[in-house]
Backbone as a ProteinNet text record, in pm:
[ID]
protein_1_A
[PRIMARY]
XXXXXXXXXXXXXXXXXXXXXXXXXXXXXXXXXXXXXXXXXXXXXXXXXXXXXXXXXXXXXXXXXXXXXXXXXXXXXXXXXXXXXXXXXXXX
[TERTIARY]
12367.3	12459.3	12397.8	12500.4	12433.4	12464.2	12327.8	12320.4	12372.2	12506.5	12576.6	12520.3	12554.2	12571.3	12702.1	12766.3	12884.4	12908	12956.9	12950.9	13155.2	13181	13282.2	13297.9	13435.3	13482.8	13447.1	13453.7	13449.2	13574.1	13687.4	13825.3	13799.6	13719.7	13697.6	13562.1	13461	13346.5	13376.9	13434.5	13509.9	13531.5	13625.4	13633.1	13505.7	13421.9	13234.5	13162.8	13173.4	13125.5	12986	13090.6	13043.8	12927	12921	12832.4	12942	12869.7	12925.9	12854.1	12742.1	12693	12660.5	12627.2	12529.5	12526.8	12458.8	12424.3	12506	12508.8	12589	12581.4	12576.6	12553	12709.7	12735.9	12870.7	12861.6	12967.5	12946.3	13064.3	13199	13302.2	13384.2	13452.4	13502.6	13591.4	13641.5	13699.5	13608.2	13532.3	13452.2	13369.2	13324.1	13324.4	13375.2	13482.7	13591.2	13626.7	13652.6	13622.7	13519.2	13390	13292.2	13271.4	13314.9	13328	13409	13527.6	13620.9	13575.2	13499.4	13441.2	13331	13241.7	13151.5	13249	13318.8	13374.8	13525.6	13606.2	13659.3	13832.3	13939.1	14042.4	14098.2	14010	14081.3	14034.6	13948.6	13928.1	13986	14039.6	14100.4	14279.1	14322.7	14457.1	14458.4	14344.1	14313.2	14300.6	14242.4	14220.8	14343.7	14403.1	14498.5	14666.6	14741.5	14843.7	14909.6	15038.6	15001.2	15037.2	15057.3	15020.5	14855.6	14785.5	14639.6	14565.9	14702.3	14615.4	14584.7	14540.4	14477	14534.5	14566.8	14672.7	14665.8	14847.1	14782.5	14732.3	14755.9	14648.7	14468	14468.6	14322.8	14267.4	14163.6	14070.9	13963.6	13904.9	13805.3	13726.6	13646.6	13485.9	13429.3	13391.8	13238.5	13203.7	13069.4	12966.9	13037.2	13086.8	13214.9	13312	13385.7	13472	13585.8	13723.6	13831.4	13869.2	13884.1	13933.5	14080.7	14173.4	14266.1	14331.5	14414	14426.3	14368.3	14497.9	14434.6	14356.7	14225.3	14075.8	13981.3	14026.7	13934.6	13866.8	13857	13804	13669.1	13661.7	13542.4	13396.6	13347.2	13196.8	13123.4	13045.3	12919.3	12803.1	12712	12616.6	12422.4	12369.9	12235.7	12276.1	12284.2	12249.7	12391	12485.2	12628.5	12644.4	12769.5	12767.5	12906.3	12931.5	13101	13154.4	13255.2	13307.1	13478.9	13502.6	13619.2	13674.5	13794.7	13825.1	13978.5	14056.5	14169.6	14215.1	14321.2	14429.5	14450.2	14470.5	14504	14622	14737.4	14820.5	14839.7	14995.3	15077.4	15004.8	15076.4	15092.5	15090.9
6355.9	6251.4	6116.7	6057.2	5895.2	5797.7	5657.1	5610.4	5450.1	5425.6	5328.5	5188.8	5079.3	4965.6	4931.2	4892.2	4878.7	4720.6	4607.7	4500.5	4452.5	4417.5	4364.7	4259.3	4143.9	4083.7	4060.9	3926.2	3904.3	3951.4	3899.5	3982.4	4114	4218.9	4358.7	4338.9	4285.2	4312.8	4272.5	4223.7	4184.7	4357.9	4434	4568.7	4664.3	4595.9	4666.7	4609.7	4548.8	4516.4	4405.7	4329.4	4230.7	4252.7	4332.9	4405.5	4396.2	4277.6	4285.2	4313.6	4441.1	4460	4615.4	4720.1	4842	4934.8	5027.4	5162.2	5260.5	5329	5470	5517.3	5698.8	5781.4	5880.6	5841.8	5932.8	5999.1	6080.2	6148.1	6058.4	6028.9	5956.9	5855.9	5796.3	5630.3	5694.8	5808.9	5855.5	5886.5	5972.5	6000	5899.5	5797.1	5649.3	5599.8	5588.8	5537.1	5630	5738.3	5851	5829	5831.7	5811.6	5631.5	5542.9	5405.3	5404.2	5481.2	5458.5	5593.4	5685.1	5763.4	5716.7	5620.9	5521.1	5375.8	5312.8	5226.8	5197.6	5349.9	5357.7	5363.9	5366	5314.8	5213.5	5113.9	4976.2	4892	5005	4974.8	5076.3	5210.2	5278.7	5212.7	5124	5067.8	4955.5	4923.6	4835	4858.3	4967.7	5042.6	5113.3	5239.4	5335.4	5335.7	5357.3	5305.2	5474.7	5473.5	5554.9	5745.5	5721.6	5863.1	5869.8	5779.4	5793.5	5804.7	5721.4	5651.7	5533	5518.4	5331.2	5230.5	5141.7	5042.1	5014.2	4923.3	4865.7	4739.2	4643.2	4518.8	4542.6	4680.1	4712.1	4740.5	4600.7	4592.1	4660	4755.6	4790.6	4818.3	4737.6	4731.9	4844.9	4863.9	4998.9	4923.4	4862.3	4769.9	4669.9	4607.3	4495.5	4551.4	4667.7	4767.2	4804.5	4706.5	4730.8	4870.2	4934	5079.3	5069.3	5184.6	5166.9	5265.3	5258.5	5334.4	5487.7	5541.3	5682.1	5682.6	5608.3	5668.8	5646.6	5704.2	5679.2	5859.5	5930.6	6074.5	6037.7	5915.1	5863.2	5870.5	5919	6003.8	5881	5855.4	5733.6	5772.2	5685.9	5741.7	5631.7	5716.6	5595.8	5456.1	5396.2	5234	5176.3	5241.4	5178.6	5056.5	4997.7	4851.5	4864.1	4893.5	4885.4	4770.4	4706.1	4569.5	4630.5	4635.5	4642.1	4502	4442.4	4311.8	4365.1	4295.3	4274	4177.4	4171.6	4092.5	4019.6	3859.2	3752.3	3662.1	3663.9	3612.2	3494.7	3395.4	3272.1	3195.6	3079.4	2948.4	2860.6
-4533.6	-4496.9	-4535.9	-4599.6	-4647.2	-4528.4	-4523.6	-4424.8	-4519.2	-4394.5	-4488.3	-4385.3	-4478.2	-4437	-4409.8	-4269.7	-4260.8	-4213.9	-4265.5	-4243.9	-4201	-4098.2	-4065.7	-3997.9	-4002.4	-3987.5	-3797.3	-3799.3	-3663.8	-3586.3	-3647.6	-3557.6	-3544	-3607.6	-3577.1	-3514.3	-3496.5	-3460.7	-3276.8	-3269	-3107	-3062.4	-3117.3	-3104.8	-3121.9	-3192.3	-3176.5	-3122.3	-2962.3	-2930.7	-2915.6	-3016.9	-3122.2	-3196.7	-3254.7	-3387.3	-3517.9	-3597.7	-3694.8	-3848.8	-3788.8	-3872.3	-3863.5	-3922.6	-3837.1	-3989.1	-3895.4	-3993.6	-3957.9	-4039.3	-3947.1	-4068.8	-4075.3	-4115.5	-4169.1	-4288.9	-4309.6	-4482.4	-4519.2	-4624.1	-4695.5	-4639.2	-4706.9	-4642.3	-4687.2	-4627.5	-4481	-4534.4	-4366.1	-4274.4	-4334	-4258.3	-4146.9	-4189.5	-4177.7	-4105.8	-4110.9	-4035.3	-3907.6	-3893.8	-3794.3	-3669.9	-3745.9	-3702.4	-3626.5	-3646.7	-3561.1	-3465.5	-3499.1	-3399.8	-3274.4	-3306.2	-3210.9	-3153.3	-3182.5	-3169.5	-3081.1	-3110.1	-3023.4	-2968.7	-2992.4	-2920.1	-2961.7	-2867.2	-2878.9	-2949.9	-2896.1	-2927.5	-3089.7	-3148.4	-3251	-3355.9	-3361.6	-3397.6	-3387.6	-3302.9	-3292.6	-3404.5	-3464.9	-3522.9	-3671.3	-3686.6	-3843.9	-3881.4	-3756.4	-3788.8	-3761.1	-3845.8	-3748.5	-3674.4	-3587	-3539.4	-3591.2	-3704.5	-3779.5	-3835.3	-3772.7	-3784	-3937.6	-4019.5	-4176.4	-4189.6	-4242.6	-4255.6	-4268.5	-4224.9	-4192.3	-4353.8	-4341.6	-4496.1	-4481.6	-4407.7	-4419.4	-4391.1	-4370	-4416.8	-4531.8	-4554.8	-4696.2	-4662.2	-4743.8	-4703.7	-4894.6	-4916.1	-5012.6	-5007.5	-5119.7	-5120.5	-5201.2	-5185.4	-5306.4	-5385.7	-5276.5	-5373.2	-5465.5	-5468.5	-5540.2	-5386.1	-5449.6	-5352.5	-5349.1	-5239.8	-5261.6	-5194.1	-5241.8	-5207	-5068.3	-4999.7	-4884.5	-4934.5	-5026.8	-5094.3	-5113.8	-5121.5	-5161.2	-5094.4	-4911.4	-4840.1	-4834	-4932.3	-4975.2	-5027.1	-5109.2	-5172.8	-5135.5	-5222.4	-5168.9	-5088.1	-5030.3	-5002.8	-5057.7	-5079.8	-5121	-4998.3	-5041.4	-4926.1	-5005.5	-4870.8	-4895.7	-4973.1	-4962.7	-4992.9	-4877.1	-4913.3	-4816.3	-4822.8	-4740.1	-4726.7	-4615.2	-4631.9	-4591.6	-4574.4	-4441.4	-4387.2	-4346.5	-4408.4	-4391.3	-4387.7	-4281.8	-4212.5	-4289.3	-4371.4	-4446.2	-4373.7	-4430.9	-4294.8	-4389.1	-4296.6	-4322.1	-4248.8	-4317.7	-4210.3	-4337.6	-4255.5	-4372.5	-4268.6
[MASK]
++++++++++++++++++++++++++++++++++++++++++++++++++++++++++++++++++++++++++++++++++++++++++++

């Protein structure tokens, strides 16, 4: 299992208990994602998933500065990837 760098947004790091930074240990971007929201919970899974439990679409989420798209949260990780989950921000 690769040990990722997971770096997020302060509007989500409020939901990690204001950690807006960590390690965690996953094989793919779901996996990943699985794994945080079993790590902090509800109220951060309401935040990533909507409720058929796929990835919102105003969720951006980076692997090594490389936008991935909802469908390609299958995507392998590898040690020392840096993935950046960023929440689309809208209004004018």
């Amino acid at each position: 299992m690769a040990k990722i760098n997971v770096v997020v947004t302060a509007a989500l790091a409020t939901y990690m208990n204001g950690e807006k930074e960590i390690i965690i240990e996953a094989d793919t971007v779901r996996d990943l994602i699985d794994k945080l929201i079993a790590r902090y919970g509800r109220n951060l899974a309401s935040r990533l998933l909507d409720e058929n439990g796929n990835l919102r679409r105003f969720i951006n989420i980076y692997v090594n500065d490389k936008n991935i798209r909802i469908d390609e949260t299958n995507l392998t990780l590898k040690d020392g990837d840096q993935v950046l989950i960023l929440p689309a921000v809208s209004g004018g």
